[in-house]
C-alpha positions in Angstrom: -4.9 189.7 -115.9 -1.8 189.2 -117.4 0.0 187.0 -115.5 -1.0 183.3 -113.8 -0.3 184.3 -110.6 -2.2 187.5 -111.2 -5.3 184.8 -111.9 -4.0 182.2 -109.0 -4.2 185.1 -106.3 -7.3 186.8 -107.8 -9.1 182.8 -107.5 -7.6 182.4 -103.7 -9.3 186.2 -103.0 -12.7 184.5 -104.1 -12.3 181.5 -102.1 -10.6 183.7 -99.0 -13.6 186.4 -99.3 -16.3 183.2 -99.8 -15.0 181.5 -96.7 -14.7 184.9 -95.0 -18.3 185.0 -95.0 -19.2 181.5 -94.7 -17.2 181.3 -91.6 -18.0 182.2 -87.8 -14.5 183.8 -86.8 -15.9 185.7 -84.3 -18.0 183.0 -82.7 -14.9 180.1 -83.6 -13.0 177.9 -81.6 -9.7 179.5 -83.2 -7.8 182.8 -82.2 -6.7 184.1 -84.8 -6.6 185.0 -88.3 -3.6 185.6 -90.6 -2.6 187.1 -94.1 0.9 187.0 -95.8 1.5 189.2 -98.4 4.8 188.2 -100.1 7.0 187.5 -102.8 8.6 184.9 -104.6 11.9 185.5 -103.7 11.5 185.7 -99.7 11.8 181.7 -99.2 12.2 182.2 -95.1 8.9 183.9 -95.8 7.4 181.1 -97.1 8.5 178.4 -95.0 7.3 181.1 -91.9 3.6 180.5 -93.5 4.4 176.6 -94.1 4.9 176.8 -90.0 1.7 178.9 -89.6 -0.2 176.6 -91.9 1.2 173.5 -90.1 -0.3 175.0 -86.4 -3.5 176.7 -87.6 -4.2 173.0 -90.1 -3.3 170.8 -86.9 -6.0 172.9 -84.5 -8.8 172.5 -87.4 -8.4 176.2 -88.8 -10.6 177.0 -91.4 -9.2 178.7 -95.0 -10.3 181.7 -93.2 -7.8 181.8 -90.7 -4.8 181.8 -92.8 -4.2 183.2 -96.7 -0.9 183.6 -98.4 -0.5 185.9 -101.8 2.0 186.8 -103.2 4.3 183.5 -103.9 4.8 183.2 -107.5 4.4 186.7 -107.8 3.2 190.4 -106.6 0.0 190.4 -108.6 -2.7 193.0 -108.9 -4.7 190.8 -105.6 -1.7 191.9 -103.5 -1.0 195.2 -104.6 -5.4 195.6 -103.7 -4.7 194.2 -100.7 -1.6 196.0 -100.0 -3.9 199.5 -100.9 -6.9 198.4 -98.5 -4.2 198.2 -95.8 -2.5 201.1 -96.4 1.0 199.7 -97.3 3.4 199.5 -100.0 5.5 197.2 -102.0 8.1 197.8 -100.1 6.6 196.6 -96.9 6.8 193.1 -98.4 6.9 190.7 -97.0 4.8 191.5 -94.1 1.8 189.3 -92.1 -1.2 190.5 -91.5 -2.8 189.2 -88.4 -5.7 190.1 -85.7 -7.3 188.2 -82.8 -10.5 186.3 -84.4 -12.5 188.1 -82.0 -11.3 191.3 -82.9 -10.6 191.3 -86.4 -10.1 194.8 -86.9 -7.5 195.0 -84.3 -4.7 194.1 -87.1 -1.2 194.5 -86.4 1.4 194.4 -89.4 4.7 192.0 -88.6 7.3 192.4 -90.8 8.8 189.0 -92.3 12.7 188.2 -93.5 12.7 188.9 -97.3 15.3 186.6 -97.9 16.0 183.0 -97.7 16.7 183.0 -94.0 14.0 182.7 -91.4 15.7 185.5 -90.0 16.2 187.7 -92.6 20.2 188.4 -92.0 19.1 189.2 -88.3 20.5 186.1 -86.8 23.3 187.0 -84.3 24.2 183.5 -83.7 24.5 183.0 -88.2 23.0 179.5 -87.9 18.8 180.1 -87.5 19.1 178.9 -83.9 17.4 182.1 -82.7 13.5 181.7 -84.0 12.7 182.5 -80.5 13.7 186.3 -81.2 12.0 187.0 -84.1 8.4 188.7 -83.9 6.9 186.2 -86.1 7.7 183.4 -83.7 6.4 185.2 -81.1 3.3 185.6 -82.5 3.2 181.6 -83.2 3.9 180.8 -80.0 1.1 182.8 -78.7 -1.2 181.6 -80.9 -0.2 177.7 -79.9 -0.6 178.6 -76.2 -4.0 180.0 -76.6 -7.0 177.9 -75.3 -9.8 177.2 -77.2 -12.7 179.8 -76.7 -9.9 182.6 -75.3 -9.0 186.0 -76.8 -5.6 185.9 -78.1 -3.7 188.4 -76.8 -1.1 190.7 -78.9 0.3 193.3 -76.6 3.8 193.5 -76.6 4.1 192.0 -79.9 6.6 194.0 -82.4 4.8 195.1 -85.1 2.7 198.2 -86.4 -0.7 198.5 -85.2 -3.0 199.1 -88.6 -5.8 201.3 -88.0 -8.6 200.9 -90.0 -9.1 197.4 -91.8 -10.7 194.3 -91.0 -9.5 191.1 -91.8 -13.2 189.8 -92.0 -13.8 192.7 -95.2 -11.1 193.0 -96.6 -11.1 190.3 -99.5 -14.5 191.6 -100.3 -13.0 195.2 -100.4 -9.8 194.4 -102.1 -11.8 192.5 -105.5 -13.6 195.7 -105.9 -10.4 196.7 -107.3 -8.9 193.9 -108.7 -9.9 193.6 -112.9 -11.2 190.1 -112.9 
């Protein structure tokens, strides 16, 4: 690895896949579970996981629940990750996220790649309309969501993945990241 935030993600992909399997998403208290996969310079980005990381920390979410790569840099962990998932570089910044109890059901939700929350979207020019963005949709859902129920995605704008789940796909993304 040639870069420290190639070995800063690759250590966060052990301890995600370690709690990953440790952890009883399925069988938890919490609904969801939620990967960000962006880069340094998408700041609304960041502070849209800070938020995440603020609701999922304050209803006793494990490390499982919630990873973010990407931050100081799109290292060989994300581009894995991006591979397992079938998307690109260019869909960055983008969560990842899936009802705990069904972790393959992952929907992709795009996130601003600028400095905004918004990402230039903001018809009103002053970031007084979280309310429209997908992201915050998904938020709100997941803070409404009782503990023990299914959270529940329809509706929400994103792209529907087929294929991975969230529970294997730390695991399958070290297979191809060079230690």
């Amino acid at each position: 690895m040639s870069h420290h935030y190639d070995e800063h993600d690759h250590d966060k992909l052990l301890r995600w896949r370690d709690d990953l399997q440790g952890a009883a998403i399925v069988d938890g208290d919490f609904p969801a579970i939620a990967l960000f996969l962006v880069k340094p310079q998408a700041a609304g980005s960041h502070e849209i996981f800070r938020r995440f990381r603020t609701e999922f920390e304050q209803r006793d979410a494990s490390f499982a629940h919630l990873v973010i790569f990407g931050m100081h840099g799109v290292s060989s962990a994300v581009r894995s990750l991006l591979a397992q998932t079938s998307l690109s570089e260019s869909d960055l910044p983008v969560m990842l996220l899936a009802p705990a109890a069904e972790p393959a059901a992952v929907i992709a939700v795009q996130l601003p790649s600028g400095d905004s929350l918004e990402g230039g979207n903001d018809p009103n020019g002053d970031g007084t309309c979280d309310y429209l963005a997908p992201w915050q949709d998904v938020l709100d859902r997941i803070r409404i969501t009782k503990r023990g129920r299914p959270l529940r995605l329809m509706g929400v704008q994103g792209r529907k993945l087929d294929g991975p789940d969230l529970r294997d796909l730390a695991a399958a993304a070290l297979e191809t990241v060079a230690a």
